[in-house]
Structures are given as structure tokens and as C-alpha cells.
Biotite code that builds the C-alpha atoms (Angstrom):
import biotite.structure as struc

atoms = struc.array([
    struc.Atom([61.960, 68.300, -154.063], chain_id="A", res_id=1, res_name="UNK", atom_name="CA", element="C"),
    struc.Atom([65.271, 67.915, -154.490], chain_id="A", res_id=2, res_name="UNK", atom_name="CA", element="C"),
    struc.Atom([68.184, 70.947, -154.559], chain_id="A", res_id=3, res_name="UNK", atom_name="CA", element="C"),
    struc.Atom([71.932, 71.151, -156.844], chain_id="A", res_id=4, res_name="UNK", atom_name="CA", element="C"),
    struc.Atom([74.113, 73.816, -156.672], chain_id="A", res_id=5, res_name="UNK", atom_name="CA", element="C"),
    struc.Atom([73.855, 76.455, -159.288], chain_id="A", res_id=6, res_name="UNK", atom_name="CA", element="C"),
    struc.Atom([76.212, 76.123, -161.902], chain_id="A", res_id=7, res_name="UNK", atom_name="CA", element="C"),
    struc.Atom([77.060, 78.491, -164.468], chain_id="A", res_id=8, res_name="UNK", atom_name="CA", element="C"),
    struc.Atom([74.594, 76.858, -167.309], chain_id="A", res_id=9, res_name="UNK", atom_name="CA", element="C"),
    struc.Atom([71.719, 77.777, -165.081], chain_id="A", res_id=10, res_name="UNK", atom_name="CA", element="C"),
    struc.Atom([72.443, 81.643, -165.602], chain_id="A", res_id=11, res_name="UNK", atom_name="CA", element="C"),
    struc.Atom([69.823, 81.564, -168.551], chain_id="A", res_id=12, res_name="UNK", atom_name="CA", element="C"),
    struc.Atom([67.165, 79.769, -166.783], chain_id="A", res_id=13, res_name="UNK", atom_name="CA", element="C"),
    struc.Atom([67.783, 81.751, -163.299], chain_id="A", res_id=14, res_name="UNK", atom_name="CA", element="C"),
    struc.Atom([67.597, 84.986, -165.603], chain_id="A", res_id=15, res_name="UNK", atom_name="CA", element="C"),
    struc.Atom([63.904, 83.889, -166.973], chain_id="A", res_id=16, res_name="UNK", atom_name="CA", element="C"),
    struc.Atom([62.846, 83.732, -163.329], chain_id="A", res_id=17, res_name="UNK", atom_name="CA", element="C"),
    struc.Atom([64.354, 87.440, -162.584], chain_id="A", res_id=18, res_name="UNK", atom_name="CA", element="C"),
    struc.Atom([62.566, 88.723, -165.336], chain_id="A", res_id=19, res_name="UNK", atom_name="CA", element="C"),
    struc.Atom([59.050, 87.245, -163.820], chain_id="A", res_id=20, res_name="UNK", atom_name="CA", element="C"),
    struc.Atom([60.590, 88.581, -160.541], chain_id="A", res_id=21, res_name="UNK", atom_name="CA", element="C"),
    struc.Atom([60.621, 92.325, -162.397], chain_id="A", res_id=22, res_name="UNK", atom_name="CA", element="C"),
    struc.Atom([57.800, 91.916, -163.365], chain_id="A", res_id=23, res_name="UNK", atom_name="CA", element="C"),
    struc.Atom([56.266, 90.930, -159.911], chain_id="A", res_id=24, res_name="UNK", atom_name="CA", element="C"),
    struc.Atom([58.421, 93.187, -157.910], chain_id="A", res_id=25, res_name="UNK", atom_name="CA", element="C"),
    struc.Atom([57.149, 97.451, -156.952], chain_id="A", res_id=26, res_name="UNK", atom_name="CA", element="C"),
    struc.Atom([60.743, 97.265, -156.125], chain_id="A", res_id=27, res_name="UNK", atom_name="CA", element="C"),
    struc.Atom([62.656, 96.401, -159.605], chain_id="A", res_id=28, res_name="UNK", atom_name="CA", element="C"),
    struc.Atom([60.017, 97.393, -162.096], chain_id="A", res_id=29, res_name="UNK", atom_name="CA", element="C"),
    struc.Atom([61.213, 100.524, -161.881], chain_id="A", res_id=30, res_name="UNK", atom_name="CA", element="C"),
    struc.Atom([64.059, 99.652, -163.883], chain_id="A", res_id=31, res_name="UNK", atom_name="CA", element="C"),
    struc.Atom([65.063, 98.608, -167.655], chain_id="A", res_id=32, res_name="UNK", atom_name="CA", element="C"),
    struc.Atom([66.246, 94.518, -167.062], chain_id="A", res_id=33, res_name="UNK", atom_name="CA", element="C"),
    struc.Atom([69.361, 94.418, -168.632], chain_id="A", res_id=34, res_name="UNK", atom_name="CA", element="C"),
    struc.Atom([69.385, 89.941, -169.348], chain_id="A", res_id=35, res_name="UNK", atom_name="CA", element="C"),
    struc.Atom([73.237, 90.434, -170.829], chain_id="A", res_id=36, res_name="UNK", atom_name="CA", element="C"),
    struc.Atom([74.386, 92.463, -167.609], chain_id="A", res_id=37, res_name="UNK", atom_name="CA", element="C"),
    struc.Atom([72.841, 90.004, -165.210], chain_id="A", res_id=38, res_name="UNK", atom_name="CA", element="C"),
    struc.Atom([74.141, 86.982, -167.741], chain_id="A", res_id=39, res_name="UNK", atom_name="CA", element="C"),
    struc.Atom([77.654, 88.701, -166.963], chain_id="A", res_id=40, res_name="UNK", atom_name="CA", element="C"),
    struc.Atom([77.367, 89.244, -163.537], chain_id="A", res_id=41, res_name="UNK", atom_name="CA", element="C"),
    struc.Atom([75.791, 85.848, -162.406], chain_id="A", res_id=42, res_name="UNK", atom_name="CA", element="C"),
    struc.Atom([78.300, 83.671, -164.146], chain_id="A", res_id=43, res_name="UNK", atom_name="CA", element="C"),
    struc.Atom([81.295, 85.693, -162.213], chain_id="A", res_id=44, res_name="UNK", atom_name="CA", element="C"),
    struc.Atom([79.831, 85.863, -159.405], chain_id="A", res_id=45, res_name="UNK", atom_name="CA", element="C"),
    struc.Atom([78.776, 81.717, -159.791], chain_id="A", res_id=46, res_name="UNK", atom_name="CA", element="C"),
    struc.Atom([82.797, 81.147, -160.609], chain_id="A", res_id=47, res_name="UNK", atom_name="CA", element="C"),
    struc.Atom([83.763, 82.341, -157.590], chain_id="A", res_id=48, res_name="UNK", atom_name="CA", element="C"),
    struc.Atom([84.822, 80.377, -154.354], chain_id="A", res_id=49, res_name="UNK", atom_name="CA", element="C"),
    struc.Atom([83.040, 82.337, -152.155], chain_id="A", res_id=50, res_name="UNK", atom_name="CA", element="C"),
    struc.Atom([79.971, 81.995, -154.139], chain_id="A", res_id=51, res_name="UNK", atom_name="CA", element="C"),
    struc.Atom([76.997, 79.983, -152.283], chain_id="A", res_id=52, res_name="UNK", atom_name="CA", element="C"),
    struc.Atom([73.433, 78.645, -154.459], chain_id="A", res_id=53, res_name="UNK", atom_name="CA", element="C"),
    struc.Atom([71.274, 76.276, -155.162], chain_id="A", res_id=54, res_name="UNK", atom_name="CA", element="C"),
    struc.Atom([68.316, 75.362, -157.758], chain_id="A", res_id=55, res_name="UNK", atom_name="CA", element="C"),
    struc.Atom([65.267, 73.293, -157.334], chain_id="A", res_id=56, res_name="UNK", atom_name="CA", element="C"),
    struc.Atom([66.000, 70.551, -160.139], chain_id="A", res_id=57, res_name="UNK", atom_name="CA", element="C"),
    struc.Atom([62.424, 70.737, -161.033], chain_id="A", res_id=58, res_name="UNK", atom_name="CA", element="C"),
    struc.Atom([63.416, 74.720, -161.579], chain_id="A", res_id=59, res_name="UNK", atom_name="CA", element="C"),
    struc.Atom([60.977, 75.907, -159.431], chain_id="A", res_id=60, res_name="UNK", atom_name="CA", element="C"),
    struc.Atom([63.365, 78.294, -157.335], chain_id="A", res_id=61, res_name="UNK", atom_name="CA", element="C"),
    struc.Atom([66.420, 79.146, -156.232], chain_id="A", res_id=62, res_name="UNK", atom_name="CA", element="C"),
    struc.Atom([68.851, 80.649, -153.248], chain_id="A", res_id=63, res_name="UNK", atom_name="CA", element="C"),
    struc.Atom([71.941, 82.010, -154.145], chain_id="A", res_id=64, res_name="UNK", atom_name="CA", element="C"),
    struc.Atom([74.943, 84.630, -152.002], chain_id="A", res_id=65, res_name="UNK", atom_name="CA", element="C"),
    struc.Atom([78.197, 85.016, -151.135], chain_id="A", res_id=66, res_name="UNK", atom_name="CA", element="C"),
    struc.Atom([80.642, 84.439, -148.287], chain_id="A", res_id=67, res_name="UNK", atom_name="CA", element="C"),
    struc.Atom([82.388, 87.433, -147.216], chain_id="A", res_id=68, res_name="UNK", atom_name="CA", element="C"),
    struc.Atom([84.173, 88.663, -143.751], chain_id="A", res_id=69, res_name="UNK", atom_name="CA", element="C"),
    struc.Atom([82.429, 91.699, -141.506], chain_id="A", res_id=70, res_name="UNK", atom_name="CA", element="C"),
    struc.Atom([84.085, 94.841, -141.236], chain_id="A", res_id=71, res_name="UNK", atom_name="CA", element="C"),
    struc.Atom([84.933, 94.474, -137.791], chain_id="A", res_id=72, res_name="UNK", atom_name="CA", element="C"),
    struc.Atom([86.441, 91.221, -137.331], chain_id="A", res_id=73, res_name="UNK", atom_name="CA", element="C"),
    struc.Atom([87.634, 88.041, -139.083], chain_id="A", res_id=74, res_name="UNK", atom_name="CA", element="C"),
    struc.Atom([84.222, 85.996, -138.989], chain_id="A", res_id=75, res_name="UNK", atom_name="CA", element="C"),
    struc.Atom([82.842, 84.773, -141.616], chain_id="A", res_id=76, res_name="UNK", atom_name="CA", element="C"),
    struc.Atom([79.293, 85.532, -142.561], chain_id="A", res_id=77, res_name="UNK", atom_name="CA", element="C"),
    struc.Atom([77.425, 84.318, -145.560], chain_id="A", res_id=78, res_name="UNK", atom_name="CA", element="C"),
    struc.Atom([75.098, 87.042, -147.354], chain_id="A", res_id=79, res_name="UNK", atom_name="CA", element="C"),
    struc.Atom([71.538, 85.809, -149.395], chain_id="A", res_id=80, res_name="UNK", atom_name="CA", element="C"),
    struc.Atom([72.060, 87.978, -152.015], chain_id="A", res_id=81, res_name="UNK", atom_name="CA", element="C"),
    struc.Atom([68.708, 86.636, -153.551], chain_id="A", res_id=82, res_name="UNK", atom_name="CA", element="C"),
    struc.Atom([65.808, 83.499, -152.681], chain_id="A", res_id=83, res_name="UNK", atom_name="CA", element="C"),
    struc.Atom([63.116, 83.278, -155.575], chain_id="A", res_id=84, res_name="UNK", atom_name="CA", element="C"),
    struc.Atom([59.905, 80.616, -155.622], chain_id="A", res_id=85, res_name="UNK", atom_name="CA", element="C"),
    struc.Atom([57.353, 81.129, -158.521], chain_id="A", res_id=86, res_name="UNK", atom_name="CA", element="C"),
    struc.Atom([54.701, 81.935, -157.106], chain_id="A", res_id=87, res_name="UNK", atom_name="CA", element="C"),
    struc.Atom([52.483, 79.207, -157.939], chain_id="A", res_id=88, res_name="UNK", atom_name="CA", element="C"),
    struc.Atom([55.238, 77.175, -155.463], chain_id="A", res_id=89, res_name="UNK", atom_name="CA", element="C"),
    struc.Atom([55.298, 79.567, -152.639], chain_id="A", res_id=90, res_name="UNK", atom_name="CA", element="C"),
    struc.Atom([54.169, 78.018, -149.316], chain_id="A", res_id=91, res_name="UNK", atom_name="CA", element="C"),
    struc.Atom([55.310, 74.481, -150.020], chain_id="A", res_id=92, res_name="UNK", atom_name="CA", element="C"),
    struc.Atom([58.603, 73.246, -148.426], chain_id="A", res_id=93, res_name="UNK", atom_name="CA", element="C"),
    struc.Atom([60.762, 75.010, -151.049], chain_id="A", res_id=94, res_name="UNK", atom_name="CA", element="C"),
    struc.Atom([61.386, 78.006, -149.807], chain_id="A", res_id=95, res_name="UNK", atom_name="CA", element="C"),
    struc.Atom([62.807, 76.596, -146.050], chain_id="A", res_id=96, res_name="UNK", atom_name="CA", element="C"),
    struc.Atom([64.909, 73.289, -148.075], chain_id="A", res_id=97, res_name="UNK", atom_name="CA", element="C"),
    struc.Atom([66.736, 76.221, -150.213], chain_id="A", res_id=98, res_name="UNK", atom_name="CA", element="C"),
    struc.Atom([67.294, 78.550, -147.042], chain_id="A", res_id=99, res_name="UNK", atom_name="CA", element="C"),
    struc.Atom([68.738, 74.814, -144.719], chain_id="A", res_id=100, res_name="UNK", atom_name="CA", element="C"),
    struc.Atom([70.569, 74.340, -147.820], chain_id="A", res_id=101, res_name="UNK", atom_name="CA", element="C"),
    struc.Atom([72.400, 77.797, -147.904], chain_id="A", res_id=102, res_name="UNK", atom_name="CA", element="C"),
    struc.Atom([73.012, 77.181, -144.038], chain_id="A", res_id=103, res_name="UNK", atom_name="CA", element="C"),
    struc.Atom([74.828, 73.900, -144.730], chain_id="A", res_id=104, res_name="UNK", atom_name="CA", element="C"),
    struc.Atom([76.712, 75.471, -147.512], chain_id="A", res_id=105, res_name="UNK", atom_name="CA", element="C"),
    struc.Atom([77.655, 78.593, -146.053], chain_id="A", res_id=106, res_name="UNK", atom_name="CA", element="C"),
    struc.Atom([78.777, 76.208, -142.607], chain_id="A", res_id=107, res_name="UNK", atom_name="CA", element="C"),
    struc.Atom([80.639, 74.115, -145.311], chain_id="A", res_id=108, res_name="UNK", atom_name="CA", element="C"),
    struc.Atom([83.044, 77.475, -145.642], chain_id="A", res_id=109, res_name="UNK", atom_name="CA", element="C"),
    struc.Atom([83.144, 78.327, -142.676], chain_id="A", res_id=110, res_name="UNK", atom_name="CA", element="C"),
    struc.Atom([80.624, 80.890, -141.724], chain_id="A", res_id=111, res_name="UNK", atom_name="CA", element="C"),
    struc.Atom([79.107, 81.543, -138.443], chain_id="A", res_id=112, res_name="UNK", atom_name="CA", element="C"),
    struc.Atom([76.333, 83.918, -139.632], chain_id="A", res_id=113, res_name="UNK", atom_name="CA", element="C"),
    struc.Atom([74.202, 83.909, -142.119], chain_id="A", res_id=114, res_name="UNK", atom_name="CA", element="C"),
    struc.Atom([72.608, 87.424, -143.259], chain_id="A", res_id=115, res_name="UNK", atom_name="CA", element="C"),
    struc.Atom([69.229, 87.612, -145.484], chain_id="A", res_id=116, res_name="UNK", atom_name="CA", element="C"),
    struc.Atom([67.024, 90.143, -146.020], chain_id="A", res_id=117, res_name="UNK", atom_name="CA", element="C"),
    struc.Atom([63.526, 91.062, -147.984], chain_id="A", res_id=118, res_name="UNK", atom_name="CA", element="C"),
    struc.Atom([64.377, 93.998, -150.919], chain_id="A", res_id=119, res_name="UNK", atom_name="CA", element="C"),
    struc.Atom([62.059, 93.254, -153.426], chain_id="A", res_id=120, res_name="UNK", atom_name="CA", element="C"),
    struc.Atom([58.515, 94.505, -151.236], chain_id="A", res_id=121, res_name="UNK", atom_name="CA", element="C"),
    struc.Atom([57.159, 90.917, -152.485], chain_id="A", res_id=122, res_name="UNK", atom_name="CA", element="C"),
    struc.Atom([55.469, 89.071, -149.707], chain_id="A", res_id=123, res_name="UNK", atom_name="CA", element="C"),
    struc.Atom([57.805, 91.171, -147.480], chain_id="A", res_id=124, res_name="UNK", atom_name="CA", element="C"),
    struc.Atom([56.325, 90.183, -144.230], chain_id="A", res_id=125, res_name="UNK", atom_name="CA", element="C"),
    struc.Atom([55.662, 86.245, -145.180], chain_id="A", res_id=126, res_name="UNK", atom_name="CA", element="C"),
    struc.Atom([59.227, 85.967, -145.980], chain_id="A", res_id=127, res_name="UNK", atom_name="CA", element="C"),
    struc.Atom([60.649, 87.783, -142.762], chain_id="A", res_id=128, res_name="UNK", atom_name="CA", element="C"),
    struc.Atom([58.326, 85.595, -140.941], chain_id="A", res_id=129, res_name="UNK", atom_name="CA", element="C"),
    struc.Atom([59.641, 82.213, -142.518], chain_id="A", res_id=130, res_name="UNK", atom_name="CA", element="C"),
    struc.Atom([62.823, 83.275, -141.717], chain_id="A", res_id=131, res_name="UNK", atom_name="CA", element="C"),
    struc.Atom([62.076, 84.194, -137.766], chain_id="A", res_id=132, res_name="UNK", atom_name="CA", element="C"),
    struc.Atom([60.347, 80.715, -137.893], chain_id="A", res_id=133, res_name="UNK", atom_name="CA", element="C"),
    struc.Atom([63.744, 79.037, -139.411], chain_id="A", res_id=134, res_name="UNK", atom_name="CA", element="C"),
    struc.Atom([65.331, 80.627, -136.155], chain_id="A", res_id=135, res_name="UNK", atom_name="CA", element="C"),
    struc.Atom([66.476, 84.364, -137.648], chain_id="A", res_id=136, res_name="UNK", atom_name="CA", element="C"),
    struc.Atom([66.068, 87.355, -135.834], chain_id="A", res_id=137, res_name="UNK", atom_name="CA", element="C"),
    struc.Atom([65.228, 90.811, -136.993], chain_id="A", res_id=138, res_name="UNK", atom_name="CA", element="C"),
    struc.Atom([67.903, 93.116, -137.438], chain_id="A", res_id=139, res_name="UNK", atom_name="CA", element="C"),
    struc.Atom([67.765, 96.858, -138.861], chain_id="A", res_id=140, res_name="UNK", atom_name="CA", element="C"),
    struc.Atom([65.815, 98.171, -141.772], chain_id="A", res_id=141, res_name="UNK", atom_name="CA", element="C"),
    struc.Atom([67.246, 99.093, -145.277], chain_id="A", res_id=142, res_name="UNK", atom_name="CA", element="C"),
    struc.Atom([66.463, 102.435, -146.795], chain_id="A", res_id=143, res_name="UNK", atom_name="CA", element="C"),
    struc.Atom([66.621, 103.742, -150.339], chain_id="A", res_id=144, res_name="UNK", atom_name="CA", element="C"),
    struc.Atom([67.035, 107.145, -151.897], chain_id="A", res_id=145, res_name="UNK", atom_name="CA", element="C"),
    struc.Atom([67.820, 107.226, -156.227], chain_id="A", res_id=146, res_name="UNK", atom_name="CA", element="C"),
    struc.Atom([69.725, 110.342, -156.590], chain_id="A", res_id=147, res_name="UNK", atom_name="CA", element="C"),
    struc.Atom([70.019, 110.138, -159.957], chain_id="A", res_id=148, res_name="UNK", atom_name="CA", element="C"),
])
């Protein structure tokens, strides 16, 4: 199992495995994919220096965020904006290479924290506990409201 960064060629590839994610997701099925949008807004947000990911060569997943300061003070924290194993490779050693990966990356630039979370109610509690087992601690909940 070996990890790259994410460049911006990968955007098409990374996109097939959102769309499964839709798909898989109670979360994001609730909305239209738009590929061109997410085409668009990946290869920005892949161009930028604060940008932090990595693919599984073999394409089997990735982990990708940003670096970014807190509102309070200068430190640098790095944000998971968004991990992703097929499922088929969920379990294996994947999942925990891409997350030490992001760590080393996001240490790379500087950051003392890193911040993930669980949004997409897939295998919500398996993935909260392979972070607590990676050392991460629980912090807050997220809630949603559409108002539109």
C-alpha cells in the first residue's frame, strides 16, 4: 500500500469515488452531484499551498484538507476536509496509512492540531473509533438544519 500526494490529474478519478460516496452516503444523497462544480473546486483547492492529500496509488482511497489558523490564536491546525476507502478496502491498513500520512503532512507546515470529523453518517462510529485508536479525542457534535 503505498500513498502520493494528490495532484490535480487525480480530480477525475477522486470525483468517481465521490459519486460512489453519494451514492453510499444518507447524508449527500439528498443532493443533485454536480461532477463540474466539484472538478472546479478540487483542482483550486489542490493548487493551493495550504492544501494537504494523498491517494492510494492502487486508487483505493484517499485523505485530503487544508491548513488554516483558529480564530483565536496564531496556531496552525490542519482540517480533514474528507477520508474515503471503497468499501470493499475498509478495515485494512488504508484508512490509518492515509490519516499518519495527513499528520506528517500537516506537521510538514507547521500545524500543531489536526481536526477530522465523520459528516457523511457512513460507518460513523467505526471511523470515530479509528480515530480515538490513532490517539484523537472526541470533541463537540455538528448539527444541520437546510433552510432552504
Amino acid at each position: 500500500m503505498s500513498l502520493r500526494p494528490i495532484k490535480t490529474e487525480d480530480a477525475g478519478l477522486i470525483i468517481q469515488m465521490l459519486l460512489a460516496l453519494h451514492v453510499e452516503s444518507s447524508h449527500y444523497n439528498k443532493v443533485q452531484p454536480d461532477p463540474s462544480y466539484v472538478r472546479t473546486t478540487l483542482t483550486a483547492m489542490i493548487e493551493q499551498p495550504c492544501f494537504i492529500g494523498n491517494i492510494d496509488v492502487d486508487l483505493r482511497g484517499f485523505m485530503f484538507g487544508i491548513a488554516n489558523r483558529t480564530w483565536f490564536d496564531s496556531e496552525l491546525n490542519a482540517y480533514e476536509l474528507l477520508l474515503y476507502i471503497l468499501p470493499e478496502y475498509r478495515g485494512s491498513f488504508l484508512a490509518p496509512r492515509l490519516i499518519k500520512q495527513f499528520e506528517i503532512d500537516a506537521s510538514r507546515l507547521g500545524c500543531v492540531h489536526v481536526r477530522a470529523g465523520t459528516s457523511t453518517l457512513v460507518n460513523t462510529e467505526k471511523t470515530l473509533r479509528l480515530y480515538e485508536r490513532l490517539g484523537y479525542t472526541r470533541e463537540g457534535l455538528t448539527v444541520s438544519k437546510r433552510i432552504k
